[in-house]
C-alpha positions as CSV (number, residue, x, y, z in Angstrom):
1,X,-3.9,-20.4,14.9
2,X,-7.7,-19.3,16.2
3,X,-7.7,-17.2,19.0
4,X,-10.4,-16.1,21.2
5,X,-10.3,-12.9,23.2
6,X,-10.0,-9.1,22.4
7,X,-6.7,-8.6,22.8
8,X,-4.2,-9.0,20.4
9,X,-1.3,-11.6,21.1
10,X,2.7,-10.6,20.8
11,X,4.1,-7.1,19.3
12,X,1.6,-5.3,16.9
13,X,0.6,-2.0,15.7
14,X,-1.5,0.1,17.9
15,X,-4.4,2.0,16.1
16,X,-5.2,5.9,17.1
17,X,-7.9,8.6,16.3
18,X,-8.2,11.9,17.6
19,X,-11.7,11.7,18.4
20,X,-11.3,15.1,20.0
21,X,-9.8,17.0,18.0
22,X,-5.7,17.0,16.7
23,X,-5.1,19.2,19.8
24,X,-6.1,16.2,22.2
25,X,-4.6,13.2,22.8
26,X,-5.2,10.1,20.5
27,X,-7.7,7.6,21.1
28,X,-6.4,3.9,21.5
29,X,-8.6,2.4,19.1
30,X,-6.3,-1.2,19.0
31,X,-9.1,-3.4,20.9
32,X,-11.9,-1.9,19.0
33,X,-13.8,-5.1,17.3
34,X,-13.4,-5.1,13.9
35,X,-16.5,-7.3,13.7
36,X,-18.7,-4.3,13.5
37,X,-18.1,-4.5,10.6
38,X,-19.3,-8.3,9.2
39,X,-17.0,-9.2,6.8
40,X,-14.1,-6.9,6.5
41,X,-11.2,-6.5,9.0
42,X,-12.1,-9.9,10.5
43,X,-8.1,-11.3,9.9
44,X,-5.1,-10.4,11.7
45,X,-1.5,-10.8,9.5
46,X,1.3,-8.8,9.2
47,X,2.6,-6.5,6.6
48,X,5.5,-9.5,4.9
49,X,2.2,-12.0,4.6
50,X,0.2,-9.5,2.9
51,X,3.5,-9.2,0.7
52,X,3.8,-12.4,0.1
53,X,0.0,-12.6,-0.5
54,X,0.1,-10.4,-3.1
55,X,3.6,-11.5,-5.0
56,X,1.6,-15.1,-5.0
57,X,-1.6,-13.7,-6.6
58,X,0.3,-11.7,-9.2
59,X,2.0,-14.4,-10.3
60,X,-0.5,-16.5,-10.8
61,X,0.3,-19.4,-7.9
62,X,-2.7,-19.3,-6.1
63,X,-5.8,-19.5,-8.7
64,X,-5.9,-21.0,-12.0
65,X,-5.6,-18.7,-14.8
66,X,-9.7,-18.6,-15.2
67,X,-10.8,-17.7,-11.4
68,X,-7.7,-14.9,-11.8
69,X,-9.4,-13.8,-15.0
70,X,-12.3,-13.0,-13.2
71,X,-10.7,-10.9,-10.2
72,X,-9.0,-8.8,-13.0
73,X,-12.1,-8.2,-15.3
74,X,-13.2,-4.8,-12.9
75,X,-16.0,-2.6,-14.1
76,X,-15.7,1.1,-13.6
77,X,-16.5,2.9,-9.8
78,X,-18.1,6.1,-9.1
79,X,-14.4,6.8,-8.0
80,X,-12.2,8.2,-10.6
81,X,-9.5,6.1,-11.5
82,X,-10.3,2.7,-9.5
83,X,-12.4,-0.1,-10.6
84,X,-13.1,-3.2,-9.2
85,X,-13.4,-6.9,-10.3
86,X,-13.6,-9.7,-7.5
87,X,-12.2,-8.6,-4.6
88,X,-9.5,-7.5,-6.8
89,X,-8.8,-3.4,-7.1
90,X,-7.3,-1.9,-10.5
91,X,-5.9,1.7,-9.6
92,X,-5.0,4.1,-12.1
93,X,-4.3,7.0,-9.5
94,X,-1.6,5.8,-8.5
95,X,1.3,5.1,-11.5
96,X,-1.2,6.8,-13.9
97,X,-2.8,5.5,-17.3
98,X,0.1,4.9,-19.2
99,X,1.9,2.3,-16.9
100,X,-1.4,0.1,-16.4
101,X,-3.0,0.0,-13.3
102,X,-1.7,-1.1,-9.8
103,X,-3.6,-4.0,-8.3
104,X,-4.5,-5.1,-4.7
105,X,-6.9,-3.7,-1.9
106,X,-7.1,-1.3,0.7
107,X,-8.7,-1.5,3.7
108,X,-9.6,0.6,6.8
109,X,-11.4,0.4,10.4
110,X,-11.0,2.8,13.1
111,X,-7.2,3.1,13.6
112,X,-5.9,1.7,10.9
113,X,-5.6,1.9,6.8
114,X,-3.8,-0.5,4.9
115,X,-2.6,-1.0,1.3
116,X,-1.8,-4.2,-0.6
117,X,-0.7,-4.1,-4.2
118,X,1.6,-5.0,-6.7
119,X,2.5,-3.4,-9.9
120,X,0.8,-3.8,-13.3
121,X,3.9,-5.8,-14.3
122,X,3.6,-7.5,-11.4
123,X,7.2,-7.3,-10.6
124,X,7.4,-4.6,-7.4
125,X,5.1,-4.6,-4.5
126,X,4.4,-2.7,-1.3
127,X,1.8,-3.2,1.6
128,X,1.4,0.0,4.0
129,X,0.0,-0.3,7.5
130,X,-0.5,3.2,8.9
131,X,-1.9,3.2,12.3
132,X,-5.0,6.1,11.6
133,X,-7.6,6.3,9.1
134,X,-10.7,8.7,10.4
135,X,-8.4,11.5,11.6
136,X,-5.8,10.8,8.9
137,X,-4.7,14.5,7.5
138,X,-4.4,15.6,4.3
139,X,-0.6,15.7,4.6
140,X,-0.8,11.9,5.7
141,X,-2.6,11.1,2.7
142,X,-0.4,12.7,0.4
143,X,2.2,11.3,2.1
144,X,1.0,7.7,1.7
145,X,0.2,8.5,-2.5
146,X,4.0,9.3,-2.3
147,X,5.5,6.1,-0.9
148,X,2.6,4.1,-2.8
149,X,4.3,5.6,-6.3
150,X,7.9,5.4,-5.4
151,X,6.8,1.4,-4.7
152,X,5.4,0.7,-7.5
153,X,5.4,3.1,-10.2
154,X,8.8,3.0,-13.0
155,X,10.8,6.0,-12.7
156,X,10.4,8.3,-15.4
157,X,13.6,8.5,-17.3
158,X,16.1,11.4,-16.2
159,X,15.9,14.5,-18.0
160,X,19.0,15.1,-20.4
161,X,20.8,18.2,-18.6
162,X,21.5,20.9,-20.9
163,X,25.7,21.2,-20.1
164,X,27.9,18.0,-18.4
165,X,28.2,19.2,-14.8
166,X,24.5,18.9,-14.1
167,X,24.4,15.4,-15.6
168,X,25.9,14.1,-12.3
169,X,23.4,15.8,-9.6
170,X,20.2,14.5,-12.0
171,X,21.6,10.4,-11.8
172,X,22.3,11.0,-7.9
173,X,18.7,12.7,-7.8
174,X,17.2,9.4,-9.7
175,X,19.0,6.6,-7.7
176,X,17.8,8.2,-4.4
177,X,14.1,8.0,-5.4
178,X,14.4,4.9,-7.7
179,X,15.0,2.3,-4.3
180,X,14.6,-1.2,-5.8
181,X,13.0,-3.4,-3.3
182,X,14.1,-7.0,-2.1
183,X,12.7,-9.2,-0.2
184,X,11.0,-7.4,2.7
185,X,12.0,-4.5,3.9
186,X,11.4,-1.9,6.6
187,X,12.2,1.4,4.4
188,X,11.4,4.7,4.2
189,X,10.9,6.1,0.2
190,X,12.4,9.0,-0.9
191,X,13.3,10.8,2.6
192,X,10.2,9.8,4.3
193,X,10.0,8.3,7.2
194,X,6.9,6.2,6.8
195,X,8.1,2.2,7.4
196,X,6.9,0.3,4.7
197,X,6.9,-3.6,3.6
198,X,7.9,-3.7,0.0
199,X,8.8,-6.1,-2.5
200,X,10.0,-6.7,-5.4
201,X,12.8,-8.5,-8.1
């Protein structure tokens, strides 16, 4: 559907700053142009079609093997840990080395940052809206790294406790982190309240 006009049509996330400091009040930043921009930002979805985006690219549905070849031959980035091929991020900060990178995009204009990736298995996927990205703290940050990893990162394997009666407080420990994610979801990861879309078989 094309749509003309600055405002943005049914329920969607509103986009904040605080411009003036994290005393203030935020700044609605929702009908800011993204065109400012060129390129990026210039497509509104939602966080399931991003999902479903990305479960369709991982599997190989929407470009022939080649042209997919290409997006995931990346060449290192001045940024530790992420390198890029076309269009196509490969991010090692995230699950670290030894699982293979996670793959997608970010992206960010004033008000908003948002993640899209899947796995390096391809077989678990998240896409995070969150609705600031100038003034984000280092707490939100963190925060996002931590619902990022639960998503898409395996579980490391339990510990073996050292005498029986702890062996039932590490496997309740494990299942509460280790959420496996179907279909979409609205869910938080972990006790965190961040809503995510996730997916995953």
């Amino acid at each position: 559907m094309t749509r003309a006009g600055p405002d943005l049509p049914g329920r969607h996330l509103n986009g904040y700053e605080w411009l003036d400091g994290p005393g203030a009040a935020p700044t609605d930043l929702t009908g800011f142009s993204a065109g400012a921009f060129w390129g990026p930002g210039n497509m509104i979805s939602t966080t399931a079609d991003l999902n479903r985006f990305q479960q369709a690219l991982s599997e190989g549905r929407l470009l022939p093997p080649r042209l997919l070849g290409e997006m995931r031959d990346v060449r290192d980035t001045d940024r530790a840990g992420r390198s890029y091929g076309l269009g196509l991020e490969a991010n090692t900060t995230v699950c670290g080395t030894a699982q293979g990178p996670v793959r997608g995009h970010s992206g960010s204009v004033p008000g908003y940052n948002t993640f899209s990736f899947a796995s390096a298995d391809g077989r678990r996927r998240i896409t995070l809206a969150v609705n600031v990205d100038l003034t984000k703290t280092r707490g939100a940050d963190e925060a996002i790294g931590r619902v990022l990893s639960t998503a898409l990162c395996r579980p490391a394997p339990p510990a073996q406790p050292a005498a029986q009666a702890g062996s039932s407080l590490a496997a309740r420990t494990v299942s509460a982190c280790d959420r496996r994610f179907t279909g979409t979801v609205s869910a938080g990861a972990c006790g965190s309240r961040t809503r995510v879309a996730a997916g995953g078989r």
